[in-house]
FITOR-565133 format. One line per field, with one value per residue (C-alpha): residue number from 1; residue in three letters; x, y, z. Coordinates in Angstrom, 3 decimals, always signed. Layout:
N
i [NUM:...] $
aa [ala:...] $
c1 [X:...] $
c2 [Y:...] $
c3 [Z:...] $
END
This chain:
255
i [1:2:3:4:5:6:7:8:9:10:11:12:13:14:15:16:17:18:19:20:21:22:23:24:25:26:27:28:29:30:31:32:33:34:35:36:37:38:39:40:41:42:43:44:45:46:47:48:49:50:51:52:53:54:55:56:57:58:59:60:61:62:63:64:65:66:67:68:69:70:71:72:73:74:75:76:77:78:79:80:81:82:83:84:85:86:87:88:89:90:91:92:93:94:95:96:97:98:99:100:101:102:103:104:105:106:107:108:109:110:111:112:113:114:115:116:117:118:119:120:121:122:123:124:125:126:127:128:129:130:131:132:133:134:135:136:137:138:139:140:141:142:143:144:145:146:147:148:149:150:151:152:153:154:155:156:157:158:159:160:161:162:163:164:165:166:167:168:169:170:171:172:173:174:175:176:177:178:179:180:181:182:183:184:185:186:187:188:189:190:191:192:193:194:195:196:197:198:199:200:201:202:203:204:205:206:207:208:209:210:211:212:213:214:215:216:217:218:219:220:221:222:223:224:225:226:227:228:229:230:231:232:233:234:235:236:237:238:239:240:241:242:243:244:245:246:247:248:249:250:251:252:253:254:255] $
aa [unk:unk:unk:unk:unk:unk:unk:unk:unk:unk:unk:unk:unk:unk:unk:unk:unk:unk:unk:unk:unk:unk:unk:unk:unk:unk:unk:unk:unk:unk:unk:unk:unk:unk:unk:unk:unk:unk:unk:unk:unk:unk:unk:unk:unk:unk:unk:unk:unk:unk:unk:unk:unk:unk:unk:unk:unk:unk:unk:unk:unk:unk:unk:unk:unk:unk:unk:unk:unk:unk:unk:unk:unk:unk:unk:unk:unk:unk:unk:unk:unk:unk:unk:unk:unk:unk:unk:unk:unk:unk:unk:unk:unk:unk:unk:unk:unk:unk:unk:unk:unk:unk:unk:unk:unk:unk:unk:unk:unk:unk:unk:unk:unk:unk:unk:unk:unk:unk:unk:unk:unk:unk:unk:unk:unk:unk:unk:unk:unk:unk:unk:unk:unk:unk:unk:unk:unk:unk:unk:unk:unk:unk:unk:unk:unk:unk:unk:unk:unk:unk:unk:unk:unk:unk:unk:unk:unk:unk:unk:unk:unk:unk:unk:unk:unk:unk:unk:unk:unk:unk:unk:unk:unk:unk:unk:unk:unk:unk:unk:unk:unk:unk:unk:unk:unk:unk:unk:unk:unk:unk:unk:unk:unk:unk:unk:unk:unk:unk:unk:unk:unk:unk:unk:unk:unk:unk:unk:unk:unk:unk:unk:unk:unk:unk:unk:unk:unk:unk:unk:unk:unk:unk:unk:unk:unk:unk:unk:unk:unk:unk:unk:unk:unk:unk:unk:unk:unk:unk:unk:unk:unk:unk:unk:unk:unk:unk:unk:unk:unk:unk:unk:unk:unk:unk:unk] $
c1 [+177.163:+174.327:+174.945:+173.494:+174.134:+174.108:+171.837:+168.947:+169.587:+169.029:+166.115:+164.632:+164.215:+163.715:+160.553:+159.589:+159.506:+157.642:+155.082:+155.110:+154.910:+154.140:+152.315:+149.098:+148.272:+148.451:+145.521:+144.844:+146.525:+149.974:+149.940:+148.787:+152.050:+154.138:+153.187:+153.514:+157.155:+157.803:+156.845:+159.282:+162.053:+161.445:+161.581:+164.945:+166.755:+165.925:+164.285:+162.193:+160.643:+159.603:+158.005:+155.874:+154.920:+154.097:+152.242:+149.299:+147.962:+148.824:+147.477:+144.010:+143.603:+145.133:+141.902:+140.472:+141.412:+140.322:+136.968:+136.268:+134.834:+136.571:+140.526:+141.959:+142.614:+140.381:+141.588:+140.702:+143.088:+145.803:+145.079:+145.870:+148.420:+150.424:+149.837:+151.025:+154.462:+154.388:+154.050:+156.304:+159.535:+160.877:+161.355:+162.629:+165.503:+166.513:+167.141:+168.612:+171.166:+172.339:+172.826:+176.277:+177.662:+181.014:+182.875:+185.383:+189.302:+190.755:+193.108:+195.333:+192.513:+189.132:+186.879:+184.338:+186.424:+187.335:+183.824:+181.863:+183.849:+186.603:+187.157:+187.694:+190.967:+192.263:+192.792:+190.155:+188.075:+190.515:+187.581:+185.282:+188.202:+188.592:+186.684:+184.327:+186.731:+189.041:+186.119:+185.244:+188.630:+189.884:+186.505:+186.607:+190.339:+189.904:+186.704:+188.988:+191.557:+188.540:+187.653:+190.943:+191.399:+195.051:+195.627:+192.145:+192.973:+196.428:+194.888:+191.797:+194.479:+197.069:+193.886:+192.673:+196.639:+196.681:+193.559:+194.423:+197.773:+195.856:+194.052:+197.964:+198.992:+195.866:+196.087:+199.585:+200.280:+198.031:+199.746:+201.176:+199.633:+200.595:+197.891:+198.303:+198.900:+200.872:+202.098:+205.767:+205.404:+203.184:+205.974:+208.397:+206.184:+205.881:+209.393:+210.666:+208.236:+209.141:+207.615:+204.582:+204.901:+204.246:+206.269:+209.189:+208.053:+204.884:+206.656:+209.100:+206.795:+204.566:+207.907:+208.243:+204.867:+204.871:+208.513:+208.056:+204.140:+202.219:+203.966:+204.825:+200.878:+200.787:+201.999:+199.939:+202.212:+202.306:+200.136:+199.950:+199.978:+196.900:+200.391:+201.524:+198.406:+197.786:+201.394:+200.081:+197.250:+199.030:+201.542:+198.215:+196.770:+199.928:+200.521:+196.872:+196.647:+199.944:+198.454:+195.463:+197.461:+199.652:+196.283:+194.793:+191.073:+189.511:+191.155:+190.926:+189.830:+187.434:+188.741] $
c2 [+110.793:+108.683:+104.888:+103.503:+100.049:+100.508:+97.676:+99.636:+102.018:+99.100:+97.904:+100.912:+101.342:+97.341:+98.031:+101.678:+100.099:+97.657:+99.657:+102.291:+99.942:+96.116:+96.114:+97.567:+94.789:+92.745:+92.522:+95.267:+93.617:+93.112:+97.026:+98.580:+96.385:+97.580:+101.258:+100.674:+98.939:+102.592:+104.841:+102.964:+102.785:+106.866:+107.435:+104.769:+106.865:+109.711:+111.313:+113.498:+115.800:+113.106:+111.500:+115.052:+115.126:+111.253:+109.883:+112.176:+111.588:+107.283:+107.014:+108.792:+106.411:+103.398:+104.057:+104.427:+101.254:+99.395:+100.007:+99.327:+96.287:+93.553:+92.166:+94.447:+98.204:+100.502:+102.304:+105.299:+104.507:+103.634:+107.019:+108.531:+106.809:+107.497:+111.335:+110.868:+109.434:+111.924:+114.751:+113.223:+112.009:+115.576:+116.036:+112.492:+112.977:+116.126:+114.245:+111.252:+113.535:+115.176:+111.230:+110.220:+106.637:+106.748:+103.327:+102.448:+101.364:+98.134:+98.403:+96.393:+95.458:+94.055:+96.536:+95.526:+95.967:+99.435:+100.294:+98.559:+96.187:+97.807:+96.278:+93.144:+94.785:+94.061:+91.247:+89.652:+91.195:+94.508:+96.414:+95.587:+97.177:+100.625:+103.835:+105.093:+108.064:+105.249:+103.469:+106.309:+107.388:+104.680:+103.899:+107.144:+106.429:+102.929:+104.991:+107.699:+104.799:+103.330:+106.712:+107.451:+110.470:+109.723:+112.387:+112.875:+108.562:+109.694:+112.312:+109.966:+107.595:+109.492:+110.820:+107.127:+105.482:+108.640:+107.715:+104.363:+105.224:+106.974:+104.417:+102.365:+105.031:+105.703:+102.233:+101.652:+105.431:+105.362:+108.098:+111.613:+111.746:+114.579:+116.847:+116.927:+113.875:+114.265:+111.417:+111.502:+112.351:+109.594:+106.714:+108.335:+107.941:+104.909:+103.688:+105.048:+103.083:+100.113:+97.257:+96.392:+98.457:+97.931:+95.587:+97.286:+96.753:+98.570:+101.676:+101.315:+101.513:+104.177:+106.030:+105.295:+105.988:+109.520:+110.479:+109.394:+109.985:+111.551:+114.909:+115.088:+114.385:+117.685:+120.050:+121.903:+120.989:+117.075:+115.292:+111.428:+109.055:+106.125:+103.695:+105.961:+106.141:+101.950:+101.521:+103.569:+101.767:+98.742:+100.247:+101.725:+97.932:+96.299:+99.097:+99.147:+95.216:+95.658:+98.365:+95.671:+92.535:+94.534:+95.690:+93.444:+93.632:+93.369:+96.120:+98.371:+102.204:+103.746:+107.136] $
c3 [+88.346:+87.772:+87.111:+84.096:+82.207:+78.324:+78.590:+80.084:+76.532:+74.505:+76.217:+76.183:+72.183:+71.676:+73.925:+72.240:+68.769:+70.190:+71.363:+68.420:+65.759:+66.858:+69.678:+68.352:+66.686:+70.216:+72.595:+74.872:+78.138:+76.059:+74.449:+78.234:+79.678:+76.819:+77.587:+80.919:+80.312:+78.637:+81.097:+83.747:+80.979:+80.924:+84.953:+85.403:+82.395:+84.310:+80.851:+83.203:+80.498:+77.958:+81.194:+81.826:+78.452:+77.628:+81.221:+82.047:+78.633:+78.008:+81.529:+80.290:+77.638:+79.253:+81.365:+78.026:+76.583:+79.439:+79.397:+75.852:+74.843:+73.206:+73.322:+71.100:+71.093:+68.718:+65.920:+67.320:+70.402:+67.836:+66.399:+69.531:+71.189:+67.777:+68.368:+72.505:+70.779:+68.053:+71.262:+73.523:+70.709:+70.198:+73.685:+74.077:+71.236:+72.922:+76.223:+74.512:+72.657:+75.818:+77.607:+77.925:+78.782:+80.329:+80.235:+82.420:+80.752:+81.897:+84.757:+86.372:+89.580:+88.679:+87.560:+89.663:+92.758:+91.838:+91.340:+93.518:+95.916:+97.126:+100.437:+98.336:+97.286:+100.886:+103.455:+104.640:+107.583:+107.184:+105.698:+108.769:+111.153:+108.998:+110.017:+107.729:+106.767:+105.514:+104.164:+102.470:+101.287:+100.055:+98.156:+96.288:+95.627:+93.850:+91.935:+90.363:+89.424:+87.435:+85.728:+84.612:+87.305:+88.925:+90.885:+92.545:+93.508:+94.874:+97.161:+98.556:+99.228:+101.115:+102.982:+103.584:+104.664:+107.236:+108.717:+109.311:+110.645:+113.378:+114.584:+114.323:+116.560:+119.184:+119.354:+120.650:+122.212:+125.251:+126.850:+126.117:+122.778:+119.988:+120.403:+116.157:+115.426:+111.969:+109.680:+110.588:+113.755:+114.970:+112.968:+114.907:+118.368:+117.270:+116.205:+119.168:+121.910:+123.736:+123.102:+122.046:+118.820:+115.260:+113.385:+111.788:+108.167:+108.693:+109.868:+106.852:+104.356:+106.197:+105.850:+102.377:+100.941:+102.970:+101.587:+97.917:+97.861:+100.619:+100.561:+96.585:+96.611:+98.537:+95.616:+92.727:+90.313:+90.763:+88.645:+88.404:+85.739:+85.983:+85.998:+89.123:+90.765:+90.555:+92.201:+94.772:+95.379:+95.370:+98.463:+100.110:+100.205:+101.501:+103.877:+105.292:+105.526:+107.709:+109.849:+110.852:+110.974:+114.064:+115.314:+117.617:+116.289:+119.718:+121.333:+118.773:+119.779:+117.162:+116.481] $
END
């Protein structure tokens, strides 16, 4: 999915009736920046066969136009660039009528976070201390929250609080590892070492999320509401800051 602000929409027809219907009565320099303007408003809205249609032919007479005589732009070269528009808008509709702007609901966590920020959705310094399957995970997670898709942020997340429990548990279980290291296997490793260990709340709530989410998440048939999938979120952030803060940062293995 391509990212698009609704600005650059609006920007992009303030400039083409600009340059249809104003700008020809400018000097030469303001109409070839205005055409100019258009072509880039064509390649960032991704409008690919307007482009093909409209540049080969403005460039020609921008070429044209510059080496006339005089400030202003023939009638001849109005003439012209009229008929490039007239060529070009059919196609240009088409693509326009197939565009779609998706805009995201207001949740209960910043919108930009969700989006764009997520690691600002944790502790600070916990992002830096995640893998990049976490990372990733958990990024795609707080995405799906923002585009309404519950159950695809459920799954990233489970997928992103097991990853982090394994580096919890490669980091305290030096020896005689689980050669599969599964979720409630490794809190029971780890609830049963000696000291050092993980704090006690972190392996409660491990617990909890993988009992009332992590394996209903696991089924066809469940299916999440947006409320049910920000609750989980929430847990996931408390659960992962834990899972760092017993972590000493410096002696941390990269998985």
């Amino acid at each position: 999915m391509d990212k698009t602000s609704v600005f650059s929409y609006y920007a992009f027809g303030y400039n083409y009736h600009l340059v249809r219907f104003i700008a020809t009565t400018e000097n030469k320099v303001e109409i070839i920046l205005r055409i100019r303007e258009h072509i880039a408003r064509l390649q960032e809205l991704k409008l690919v066969i307007t482009l093909r249609i409209f540049k080969n032919p403005v460039e020609k007479l921008i070429r044209r136009i510059e080496l006339a005589e005089g400030d202003t732009i023939t009638e001849e070269h109005r003439e012209e660039l009229d008929e490039i528009f007239n060529q070009a808008d059919p196609a240009m509709d088409a693509e326009l009528e197939m565009k779609m702007v998706l805009s995201a609901t207001q949740k209960r966590f910043d919108t930009e976070y969700l989006l764009n920020t997520p690691k600002n959705l944790l502790a600070d310094k916990v992002w830096g201390y995640m893998s990049e399957q976490a990372k990733q995970d958990f990024s795609e997670s707080t995405r799906c929250i923002a585009m309404n898709l519950p159950t695809a942020s459920a799954f990233h997340l489970m997928r992103a609080v097991e990853e982090c429990l394994k580096q919890l548990y490669f980091h305290f279980i030096k020896r005689n590892r689980l050669s599969k290291p599964m979720w409630a296997s490794m809190v029971t490793k780890l609830s049963s070492k000696n000291n050092p260990k993980p704090r006690k709340e972190t392996l409660d709530i491990l617990d909890i999320i993988r009992v009332n989410y992590r394996n209903p998440t696991q089924h066809p048939e469940k299916n999440y509401t947006i409320d049910e999938a920000q609750d989980l979120l929430n847990n996931s952030i408390v659960v992962i800051n834990c899972i760092y803060k017993d972590i000493n940062p410096s002696e941390m293995i990269l998985l």
